[in-house]
N, C-alpha and C positions, 0 to 999 in steps of 0.2 A: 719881507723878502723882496729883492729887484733883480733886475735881470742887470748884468756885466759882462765885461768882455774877457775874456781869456790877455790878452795884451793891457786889460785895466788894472788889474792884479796879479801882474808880474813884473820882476826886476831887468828878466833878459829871458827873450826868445830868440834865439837861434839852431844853427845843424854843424854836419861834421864833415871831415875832409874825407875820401878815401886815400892813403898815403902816398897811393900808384902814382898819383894823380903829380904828386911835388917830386916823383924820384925817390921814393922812400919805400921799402919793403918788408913785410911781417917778418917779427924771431918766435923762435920757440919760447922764450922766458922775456918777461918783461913786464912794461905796463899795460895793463886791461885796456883791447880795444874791443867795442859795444857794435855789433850789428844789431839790424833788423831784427833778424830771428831768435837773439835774447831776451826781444818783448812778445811774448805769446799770451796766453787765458794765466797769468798770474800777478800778485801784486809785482811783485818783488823779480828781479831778472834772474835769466837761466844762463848761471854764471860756466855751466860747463861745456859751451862752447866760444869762450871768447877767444879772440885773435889775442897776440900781442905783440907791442911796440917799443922800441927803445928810448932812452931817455933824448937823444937829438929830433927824433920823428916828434915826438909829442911838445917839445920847444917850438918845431914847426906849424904845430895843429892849436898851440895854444887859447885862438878864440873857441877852439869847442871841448877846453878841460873839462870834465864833470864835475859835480858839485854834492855831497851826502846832501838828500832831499830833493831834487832836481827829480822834476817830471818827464818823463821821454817820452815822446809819441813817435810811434811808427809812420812816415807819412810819405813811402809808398812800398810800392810792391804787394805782393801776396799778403803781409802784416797790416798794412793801412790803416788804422784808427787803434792800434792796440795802444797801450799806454804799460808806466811800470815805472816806481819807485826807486830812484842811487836809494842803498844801503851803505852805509860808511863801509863793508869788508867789499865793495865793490869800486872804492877807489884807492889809487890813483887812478884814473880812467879817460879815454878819450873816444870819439866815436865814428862815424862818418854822414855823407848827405843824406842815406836813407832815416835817419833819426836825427826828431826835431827835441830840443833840449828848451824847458819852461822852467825858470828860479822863479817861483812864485815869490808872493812879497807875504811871508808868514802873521806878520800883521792886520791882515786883511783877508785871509784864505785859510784855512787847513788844508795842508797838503793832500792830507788822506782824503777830505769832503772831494778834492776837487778829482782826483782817482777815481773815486767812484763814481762822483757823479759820469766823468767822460767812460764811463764803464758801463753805461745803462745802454742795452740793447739798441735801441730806438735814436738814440745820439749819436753810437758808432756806425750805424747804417744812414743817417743823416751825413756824417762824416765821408763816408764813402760816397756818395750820392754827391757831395759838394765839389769833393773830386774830379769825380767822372765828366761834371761842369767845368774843369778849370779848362784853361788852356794849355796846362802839363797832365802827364799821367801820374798826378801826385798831389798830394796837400802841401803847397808852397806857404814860407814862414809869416805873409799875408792874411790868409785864411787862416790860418791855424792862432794869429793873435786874436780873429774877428770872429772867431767860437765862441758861443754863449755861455753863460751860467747862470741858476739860480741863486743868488748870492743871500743864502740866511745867516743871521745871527752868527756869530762868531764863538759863540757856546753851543746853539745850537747843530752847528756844523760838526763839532767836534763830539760832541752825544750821537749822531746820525754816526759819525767816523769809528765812533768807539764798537758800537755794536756789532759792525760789520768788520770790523778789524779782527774782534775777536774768533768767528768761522773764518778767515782768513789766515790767523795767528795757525790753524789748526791743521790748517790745508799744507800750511809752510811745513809744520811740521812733520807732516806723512811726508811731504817731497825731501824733505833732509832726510827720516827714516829710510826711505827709498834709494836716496842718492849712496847712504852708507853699507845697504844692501846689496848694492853692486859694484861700490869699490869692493868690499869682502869676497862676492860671487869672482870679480874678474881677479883677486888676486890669490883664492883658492886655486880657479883658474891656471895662473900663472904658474905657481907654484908646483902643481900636478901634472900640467900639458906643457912648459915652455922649460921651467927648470928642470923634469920630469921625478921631483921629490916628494911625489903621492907614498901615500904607506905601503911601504914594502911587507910582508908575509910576517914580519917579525913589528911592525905597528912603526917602524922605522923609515925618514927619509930616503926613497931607493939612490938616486944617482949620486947622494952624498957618502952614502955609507955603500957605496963602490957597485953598487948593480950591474949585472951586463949588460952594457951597450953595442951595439954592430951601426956601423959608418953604412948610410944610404945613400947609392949614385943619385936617384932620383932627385931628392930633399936636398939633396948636397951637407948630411950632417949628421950626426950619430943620435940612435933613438932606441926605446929599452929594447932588448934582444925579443924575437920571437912578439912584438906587432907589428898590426898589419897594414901595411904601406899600400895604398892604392888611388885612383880617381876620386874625388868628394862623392863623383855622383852614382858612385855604387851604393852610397847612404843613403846622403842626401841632395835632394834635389829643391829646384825654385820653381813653383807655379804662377803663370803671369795671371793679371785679371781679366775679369771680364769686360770687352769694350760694349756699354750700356751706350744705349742711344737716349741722348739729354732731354730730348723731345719728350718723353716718359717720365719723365720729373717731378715729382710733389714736390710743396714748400713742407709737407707733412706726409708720415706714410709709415706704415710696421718697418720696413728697410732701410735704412741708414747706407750709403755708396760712399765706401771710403776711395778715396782719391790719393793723388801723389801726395795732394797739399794736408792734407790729416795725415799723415804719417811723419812726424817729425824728430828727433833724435832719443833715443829711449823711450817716447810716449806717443800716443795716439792723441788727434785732435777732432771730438766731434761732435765740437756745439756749432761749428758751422761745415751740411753737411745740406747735399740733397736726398729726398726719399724715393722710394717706389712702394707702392702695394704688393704688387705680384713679382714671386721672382720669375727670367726668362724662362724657358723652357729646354733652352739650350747650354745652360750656364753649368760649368763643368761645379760639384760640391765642393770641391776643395775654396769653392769660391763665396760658401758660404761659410763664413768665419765662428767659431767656437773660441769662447775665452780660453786666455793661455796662447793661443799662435801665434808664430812666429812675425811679422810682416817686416818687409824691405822696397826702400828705394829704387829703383831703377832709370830714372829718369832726373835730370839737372846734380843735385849734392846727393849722387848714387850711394848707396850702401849703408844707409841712414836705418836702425833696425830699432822695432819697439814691439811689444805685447799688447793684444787683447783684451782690452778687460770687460768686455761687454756680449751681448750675443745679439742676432738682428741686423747684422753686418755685412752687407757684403762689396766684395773685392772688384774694384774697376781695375780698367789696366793702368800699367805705366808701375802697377806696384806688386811684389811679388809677395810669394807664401814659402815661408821651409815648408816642406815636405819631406819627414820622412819617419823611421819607427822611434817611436816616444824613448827607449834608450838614446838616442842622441840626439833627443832635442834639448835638452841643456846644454850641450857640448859645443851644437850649433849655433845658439844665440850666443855663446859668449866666443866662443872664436870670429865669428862676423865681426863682433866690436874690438879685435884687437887693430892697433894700429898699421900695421906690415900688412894686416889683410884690407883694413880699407882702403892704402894705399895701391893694391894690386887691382881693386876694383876698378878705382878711380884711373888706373893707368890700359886696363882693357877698354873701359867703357868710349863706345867710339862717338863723333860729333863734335863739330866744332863750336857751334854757339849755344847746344844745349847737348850732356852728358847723355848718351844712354846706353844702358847694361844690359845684355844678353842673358835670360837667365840660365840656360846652357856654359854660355861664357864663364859664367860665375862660379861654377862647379866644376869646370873639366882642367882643374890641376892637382897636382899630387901631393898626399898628405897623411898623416897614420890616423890610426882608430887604436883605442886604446880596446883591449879586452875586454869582453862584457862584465865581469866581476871588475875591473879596477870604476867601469863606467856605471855598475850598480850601485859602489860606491861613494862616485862622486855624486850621484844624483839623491842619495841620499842626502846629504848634507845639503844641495842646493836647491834642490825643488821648494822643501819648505819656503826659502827665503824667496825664490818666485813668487809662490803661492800669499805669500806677507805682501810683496808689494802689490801685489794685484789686489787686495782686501782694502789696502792702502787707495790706491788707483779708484776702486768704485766706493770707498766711503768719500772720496775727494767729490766724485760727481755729487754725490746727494748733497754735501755741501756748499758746492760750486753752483746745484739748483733753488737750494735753500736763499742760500745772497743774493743772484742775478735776480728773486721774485723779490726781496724786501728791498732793493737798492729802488727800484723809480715806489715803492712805497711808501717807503721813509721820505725820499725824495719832494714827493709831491702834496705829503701831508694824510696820507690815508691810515699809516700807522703812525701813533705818536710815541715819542718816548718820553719816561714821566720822571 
């Protein structure tokens, strides 16, 4: 085993453009472009939120095309040291300057060895910490070639890769399970609340097979006869958190402080988190979080919403709670994520260099509730599927705990494999 450089065993390090930047601006269909926030706590990117570009932008962009295999490192912002694997259904692709792109030289590296090894806890905090030294607020493509590695055996590396690939192989697949779980939830959804062709009394689409409808001045639009059109926050409402003074901080603690930055688009993030022992005294309950709650953004990419899957949690500000009776709390997490409503967020929320959301604001427009038997109904069919992803969600951690202890293991020679 020797030590190498991240630049000794690659073909091409480089980053990306943001399009703004040449006069170029995102389409709704096109080719896959990669921010930051695609690279999170997984091998593999989180392809549902990428931008896209058109085929003259990406002729523009062309030193930062991506590559199936191509390592990405997050290298700066709030993601800084994350890292994540191109999968071939992730190109055509291109990226920008917050993500640094590594073609390692396959002949010389396992791709996957080198993922995990820049995965090991102690390296990514090392990475951060090299940063906070530079003279940008960021890992510049300097640093980022003159990162080290243990560089074993080239059999070796790939027995080390194989093991860990496999809890990994397993984690991908809860998050596909998961991802299909809520295209189904939002398009039951759709189906019921947007088309309004929930079962009608006779087990029949209603507005297709001609149900009454009555035209709302409010809504500006026709909705099933006889529901009830009113305020969100006769329902529901949004509870902010609590502002925790940092000063009170464990590196460890029973308490887990979710933050803006752990809350990020359908999931919760909180392998990196600060503690407390005691909760305040003052801290309103709802700000002690129960798996299953609802939680949202309200501050910078407002209206970002995900579930709970854990307990021992509790709520800083800057991030909000649904609040309100368990009949419509499925109704409310999936209406939050339609499009038309993240948009309306995003257009209250006031601030110019950073977003932020009134949780009053959030709730004081008009909108129907559907009757509690059609809302009995739908919550039958969709709870389960919550309840799956969330089973899903906490056998990910035990396995996400499993890896992150055998990776500097295998790493450094304390576990072998035979």
């Amino acid at each position: 085993m020797n030590k190498s450089t991240l630049k000794d065993v690659s073909e091409l390090i480089t980053k990306g453009t943001t399009p703004s930047s040449l006069g170029c601006e995102f389409v709704s269909e096109g080719i896959n472009f990669i921010k930051s926030e695609s690279i999170s706590n997984s091998k593999y990117l989180n392809s549902s939120i990428y931008e896209h570009i058109d085929t003259e932008t990406d002729k523009k962009l062309k030193r930062s095309r991506i590559k199936e295999g191509d390592l990405l490192f997050s290298i700066a912002g709030a993601y800084l040291g994350k890292i994540a694997i191109v999968q071939r259904k992730d190109i055509p692709a291109n990226t920008n300057q917050a993500v640094g792109i590594v073609r390692l030289n396959k002949d010389k590296v396992d791709v996957d060895y080198v993922y995990y090894y820049f995965s090991q806890r102690n390296i990514n905090a090392y990475i951060n910490k090299l940063s906070s030294q530079s003279s940008q607020p960021n890992l510049n493509l300097d640093l980022l070639g003159k990162l080290e590695l243990d560089l074993k055996d080239i059999d070796e590396q790939r027995k080390i890769a194989s093991v860990l690939s496999a809890l990994d192989s397993k984690i991908e697949l809860n998050n596909l399970i998961n991802n299909e779980l809520e295209a189904i939830s939002k398009t039951i959804y759709d189906y019921w609340f947007v088309q309004f062709d929930f079962p009608d009394k006779n087990g029949r689409p209603y507005k297709a097979c001609l149900g009454k409808m009555s035209f709302n001045n409010e809504l500006n639009r026709e909705v099933p006869e006889n529901w009830e059109i009113t305020k969100m926050k006769s329902k529901i409402k949004i509870g902010s958190g609590f502002p925790f003074d940092s000063s009170t901080y464990l590196k460890k603690g029973k308490y887990k402080i979710i933050t803006i930055k752990n809350v990020q688009e359908l999931r919760i993030e909180t392998t990196k988190v600060d503690y407390i022992d005691k909760t305040p005294e003052n801290i309103s309950d709802f700000c002690k979080l129960k798996i299953g709650d609802i939680l949202m953004s309200l501050t910078g990419n407002v209206g970002r919403i995900c579930l709970v899957p854990e307990n021992n949690l509790l709520l800083n500000q800057r991030v909000g709670k649904i609040l309100c009776n368990d009949m419509y709390r499925n109704f409310a997490y999936l209406f939050f994520q339609r499009e038309e409503e993240r948009l309306r967020l995003e257009k209250i929320a006031t601030g110019s260099s950073q977003k932020n959301l009134s949780p009053a604001d959030a709730v004081d427009n008009y909108t129907f509730f559907p009757p509690e038997k059609i809302l009995s109904e739908f919550n039958s069919i969709i709870q389960p599927k919550i309840e799956k992803m969330i089973l899903n969600i906490q056998e990910n951690q035990k396995l996400i705990e499993l890896r992150d202890w055998l990776i500097p293991m295998l790493m450094n020679g304390q576990v072998k494999i035979q």
